[in-house]
N, C-alpha and C positions, 0 to 999 in steps of 0.2 A: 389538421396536423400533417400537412401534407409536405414532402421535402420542397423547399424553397428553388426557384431557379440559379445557375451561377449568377451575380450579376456586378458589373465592371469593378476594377479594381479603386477606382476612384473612389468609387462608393461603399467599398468595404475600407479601404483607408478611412473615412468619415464615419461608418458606423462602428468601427471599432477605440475612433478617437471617443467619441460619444461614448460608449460605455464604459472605456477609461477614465471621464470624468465624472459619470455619476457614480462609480462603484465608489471613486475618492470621498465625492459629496457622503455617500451613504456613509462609509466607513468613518469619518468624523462622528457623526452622530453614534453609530454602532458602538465607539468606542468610552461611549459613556450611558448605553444602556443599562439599564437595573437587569440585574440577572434573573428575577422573575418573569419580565420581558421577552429574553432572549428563551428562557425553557420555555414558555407561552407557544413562541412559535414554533418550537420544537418538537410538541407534546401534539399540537396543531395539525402540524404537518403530518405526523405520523397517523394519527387517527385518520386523517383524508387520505393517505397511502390505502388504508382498511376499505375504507369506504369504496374509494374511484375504483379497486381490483379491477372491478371488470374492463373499466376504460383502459388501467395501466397492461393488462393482459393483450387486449385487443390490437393496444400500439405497441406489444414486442411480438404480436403476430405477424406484423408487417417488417417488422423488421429481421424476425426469423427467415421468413418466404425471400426476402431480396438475399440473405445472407446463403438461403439454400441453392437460389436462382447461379449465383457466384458460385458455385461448388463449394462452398465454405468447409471445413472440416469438422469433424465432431467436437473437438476440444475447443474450437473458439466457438460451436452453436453451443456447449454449455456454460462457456463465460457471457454470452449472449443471452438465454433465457431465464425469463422469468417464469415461475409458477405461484399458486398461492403462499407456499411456503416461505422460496424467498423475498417476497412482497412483504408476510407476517416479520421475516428478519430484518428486511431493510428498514421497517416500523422500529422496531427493536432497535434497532441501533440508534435512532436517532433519540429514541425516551432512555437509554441508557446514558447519552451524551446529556441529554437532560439533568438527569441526579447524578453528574460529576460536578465536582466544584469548580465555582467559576475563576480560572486562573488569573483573571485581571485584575488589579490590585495586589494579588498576595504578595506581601514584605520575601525576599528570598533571604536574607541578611539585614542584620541594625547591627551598628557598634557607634559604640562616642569616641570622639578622636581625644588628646588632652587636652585641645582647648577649646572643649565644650561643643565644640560641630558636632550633631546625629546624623550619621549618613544611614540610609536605608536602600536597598537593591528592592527595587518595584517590576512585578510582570506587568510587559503593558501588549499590545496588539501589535502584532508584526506590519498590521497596514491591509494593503491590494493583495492578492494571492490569484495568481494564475495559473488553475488546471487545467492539464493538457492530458487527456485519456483517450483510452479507444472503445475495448466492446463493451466492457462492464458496466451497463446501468447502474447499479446498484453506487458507483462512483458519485453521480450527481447527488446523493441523497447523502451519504458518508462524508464527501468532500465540503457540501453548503452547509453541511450541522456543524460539522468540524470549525471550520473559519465562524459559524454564526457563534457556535458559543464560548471562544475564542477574542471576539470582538475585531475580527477582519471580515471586510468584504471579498468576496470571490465573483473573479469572474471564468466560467467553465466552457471548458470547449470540450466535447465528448465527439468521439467517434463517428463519422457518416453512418459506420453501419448499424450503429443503436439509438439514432434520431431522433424516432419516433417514441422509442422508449421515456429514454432522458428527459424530452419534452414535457411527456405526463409527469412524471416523478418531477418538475422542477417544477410545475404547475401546482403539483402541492407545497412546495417549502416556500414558492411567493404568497399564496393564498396562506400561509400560517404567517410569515412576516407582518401581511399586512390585518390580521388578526389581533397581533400584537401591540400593532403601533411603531413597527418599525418601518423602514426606509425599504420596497421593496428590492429597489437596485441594491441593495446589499447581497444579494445572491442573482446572479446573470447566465445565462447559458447563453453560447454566441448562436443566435438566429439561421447561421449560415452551414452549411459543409463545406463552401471553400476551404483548399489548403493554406488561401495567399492570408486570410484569419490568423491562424497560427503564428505565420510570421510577423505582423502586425504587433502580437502578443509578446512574442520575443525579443523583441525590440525595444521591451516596455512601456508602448503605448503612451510618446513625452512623460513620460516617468510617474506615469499613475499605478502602474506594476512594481512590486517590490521585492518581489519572489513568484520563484515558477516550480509548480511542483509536476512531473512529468511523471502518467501512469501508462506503460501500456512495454509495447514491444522492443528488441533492441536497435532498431531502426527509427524510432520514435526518438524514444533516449537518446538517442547518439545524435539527431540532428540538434534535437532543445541543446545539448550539451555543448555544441558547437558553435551554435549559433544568438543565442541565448544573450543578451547585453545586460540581465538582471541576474543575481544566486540564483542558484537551481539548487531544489534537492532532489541529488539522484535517486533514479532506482533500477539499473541498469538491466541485470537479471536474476534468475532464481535460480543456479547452479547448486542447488541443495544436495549436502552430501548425511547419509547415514552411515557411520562404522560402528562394525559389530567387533567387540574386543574379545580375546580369547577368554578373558573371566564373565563374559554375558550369561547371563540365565535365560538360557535358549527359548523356553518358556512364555518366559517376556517378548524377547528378542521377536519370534516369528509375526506375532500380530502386533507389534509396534512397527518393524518394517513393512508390511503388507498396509497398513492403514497412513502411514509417512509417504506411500507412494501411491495408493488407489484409492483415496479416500474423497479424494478431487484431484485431479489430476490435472485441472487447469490455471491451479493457482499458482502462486509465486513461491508457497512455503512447500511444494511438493517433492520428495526423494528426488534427483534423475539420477543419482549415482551410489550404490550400496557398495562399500566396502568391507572387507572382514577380514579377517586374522589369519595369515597362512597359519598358525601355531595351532589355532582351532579348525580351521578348513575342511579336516575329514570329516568334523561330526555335526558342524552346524551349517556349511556351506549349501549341501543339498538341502536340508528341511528349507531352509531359508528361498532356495530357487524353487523349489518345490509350491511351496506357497504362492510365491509370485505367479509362478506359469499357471495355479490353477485359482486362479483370483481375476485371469485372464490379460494381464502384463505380459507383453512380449520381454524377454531378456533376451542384452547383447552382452556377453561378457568374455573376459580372458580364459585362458585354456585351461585353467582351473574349472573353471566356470560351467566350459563347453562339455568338458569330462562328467560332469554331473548329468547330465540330461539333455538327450536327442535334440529335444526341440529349442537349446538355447543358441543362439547364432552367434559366430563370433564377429567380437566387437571391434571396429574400425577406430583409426589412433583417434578422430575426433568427433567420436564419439564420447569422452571424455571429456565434460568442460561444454556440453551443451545442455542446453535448456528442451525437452520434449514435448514437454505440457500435453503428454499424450500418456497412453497407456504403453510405454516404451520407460525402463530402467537400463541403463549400464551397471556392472559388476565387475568386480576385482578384488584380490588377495592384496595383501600388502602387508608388510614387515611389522606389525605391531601398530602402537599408538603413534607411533615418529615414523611408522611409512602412511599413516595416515593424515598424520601434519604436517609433509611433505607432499602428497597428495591434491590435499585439500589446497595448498598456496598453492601449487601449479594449476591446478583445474577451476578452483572456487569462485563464486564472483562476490563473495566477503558476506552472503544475504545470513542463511539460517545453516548450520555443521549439528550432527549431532553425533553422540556418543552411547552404545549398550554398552554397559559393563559393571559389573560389582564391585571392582577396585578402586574404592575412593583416590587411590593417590593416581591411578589412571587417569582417572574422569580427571581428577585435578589439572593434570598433566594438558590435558584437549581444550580443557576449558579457558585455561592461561593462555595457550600459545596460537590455538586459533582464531586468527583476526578477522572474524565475524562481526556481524552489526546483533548478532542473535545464535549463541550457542548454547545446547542441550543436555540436558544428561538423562538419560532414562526414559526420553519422551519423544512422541511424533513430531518431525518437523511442521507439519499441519498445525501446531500452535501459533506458528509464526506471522500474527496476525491481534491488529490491536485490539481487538473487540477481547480474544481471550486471555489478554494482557491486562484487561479490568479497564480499557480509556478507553472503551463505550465501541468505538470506531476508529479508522485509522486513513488516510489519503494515500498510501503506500509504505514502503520500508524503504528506508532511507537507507545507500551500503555506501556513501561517504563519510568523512570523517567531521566536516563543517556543521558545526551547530545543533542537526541533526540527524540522530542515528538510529536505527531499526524503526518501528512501528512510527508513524508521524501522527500524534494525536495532537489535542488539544494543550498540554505545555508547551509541544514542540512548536507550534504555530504561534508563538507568543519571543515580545525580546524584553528587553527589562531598561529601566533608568535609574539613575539615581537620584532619591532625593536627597538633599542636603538643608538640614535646619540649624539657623545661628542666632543668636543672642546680641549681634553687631559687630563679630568679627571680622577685622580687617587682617592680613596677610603682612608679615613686616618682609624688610628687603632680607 
């Protein structure tokens, strides 16, 4: 398992033409697997996640050590490591994908037209699906369950810095494929860390690619997005905002903030920015910073903010409208519900908004007007995430408007046809 040499671009053009065409081969077949097939390898896989621990442990120790070698930071070393626990969830996710229904086939719509045609809207498989991620192990195993029970082929390109990781963990979902009887090229990690792979993929590979789904940072995003000659589903970043309303039940309020923003702090559904009610400010602005500062979150916030306690720093304009993925929050006062959905369109990047407050026609109010792919009432943005959505797993959150939107699971990875049945109808002029 050791990282591969770079080697000439000719021959990564050809090995990437190559797995464009066997992921297509596989994906014909995939696309009419029996669903007990497809959970087979699913169920497979997971148990040999249990099993290998020690091997899959071993190979994100190497890639922990070159990531510390790099000065890596703390937030990307724990989107980077594994432990047993999340080994035990990455298993989990993929046996909860398992006992979801299998979306291919399901009728969305029948009607009879009047003259006697039955047309029916059918889920069928989107096709090829190309991921593009960076530290996240845990991707290879969420992303190839996702498309396997789905009925798409994937082919996955992960991060140089979790190599070694991904390797193991894909090592298990081809060993469960081919358990099954399925087509192992239906789930591929690219062999390589070149960068010039990527592009290859974007390109879509003479059109064996059908979509691209891009997980990782906004310099990632932004180039797939650019450059990209297939659909992309976005997911550009995680500007997650929490506003505290002056009707909130402070109560609530303090450890639903504290755990919206430090509960992981590396993920996508994480707080970076608390707002709250100038109207409540006096009484719930400090317990609120309070909390934060001793949960051990640095706070930048406006001079509201700063007046509460020594140790808060005051906040730079853009600081606002960024992504931390650290133990760092921005804070602000804001004019009510409507300085806060005003707020949120300037700053937001459309992912996960939430709302405290008691006043139904409040909450009403945030819930409507904020154009999120994922808004809240009452709850941690830390939900925002499809496994706690009940669709087993998810390949990211979509925050465009095309096709698919927030948690991308197994529907969203699926497009539909129509059938149409007739009796010898012909069409008159």
């Amino acid at each position: 398992m050791n990282r591969p040499e770079r080697i000439a671009d000719t021959d990564i053009a050809s090995l990437m033409r190559d797995m464009g065409r066997r992921a297509r081969a596989a994906q014909s077949a995939l696309a009419l697997a029996p669903t007990a097939s497809k959970n087979l390898a699913l169920t497979t896989a997971a148990r040999l996640l249990r099993e290998r621990a020690p091997m899959l442990l071993e190979a994100n120790a190497k890639d922990l050590a070159a990531a510390r070698n790099r000065g890596t930071t703390g937030s990307f070393l724990d989107r980077l490591a594994l432990d047993q626990g999340r080994i035990d969830g990455i298993a989990r996710g993929l046996e909860d994908i398992a006992r979801l229904d299998d979306p291919v086939g399901t009728v969305l719509a029948q009607w009879t037209r009047p003259n006697g045609l039955s047309i029916s809207r059918v889920r069928t498989p989107l096709g090829v699906i190309g991921i593009i991620y960076e530290s996240r192990p845990n991707v290879t195993a969420d992303a190839g369950g996702l498309c396997l029970k789905a009925g798409n082929a994937a082919i996955l390109r992960g991060g140089s810095e979790s190599f070694h990781s991904s390797r193991a963990i894909h090592d298990c979902l081809a060993a469960g494929l081919e358990a099954a009887g399925l087509p192992v090229d239906a789930i591929q990690l690219v062999p390589i860390t070149d960068r010039d792979a990527v592009g290859h993929m974007l390109g879509g590979l003479d059109g064996a690619i059908d979509v691209i789904v891009p997980r990782g940072g906004k310099s990632l995003v932004g180039r797939v997005q650019q450059e990209a000659r297939v659909p992309v589903f976005a997911h550009l970043e995680g500007i997650c905002h929490t506003y505290v309303d002056r009707d909130a039940d402070l109560a609530m309020a303090v450890p639903l903030v504290v755990n919206a923003k430090m509960r992981r702090t590396s993920i996508c559904g994480a707080t970076e920015c608390l707002l709250v009610d100038t109207a409540s400010a006096a009484t719930m602005l400090a317990p609120l910073v309070t909390a934060l500062l001793e949960s051990g979150c640095e706070v930048r916030g406006d001079a509201s903010a700063v007046a509460v306690d020594a140790r808060v720093k005051a906040a730079a304009d853009d600081d606002y409208g960024r992504e931390f993925l650290d133990t760092i929050i921005a804070v602000k006062t804001v004019d009510g519900v409507d300085g806060a959905i005003a707020h949120i369109a300037r700053y937001g990047s459309q992912h996960t908004d939430c709302i405290v407050t008691g006043n139904q026609a409040t909450a009403d109010r945030f819930l409507t007007r904020v154009d999120s792919a994922i808004v809240l009432h009452n709850a941690s943005t830390q939900f925002a995430d499809g496994g706690e959505f009940g669709m087993g797993a998810e390949i990211g959150i979509a925050t465009g408007r095309m096709h698919a939107r927030g948690p991308v699971g197994v529907e969203q990875l699926t497009s539909f046809k129509y059938v149409v049945r007739g009796t010898g109808q012909v069409r008159k002029r």
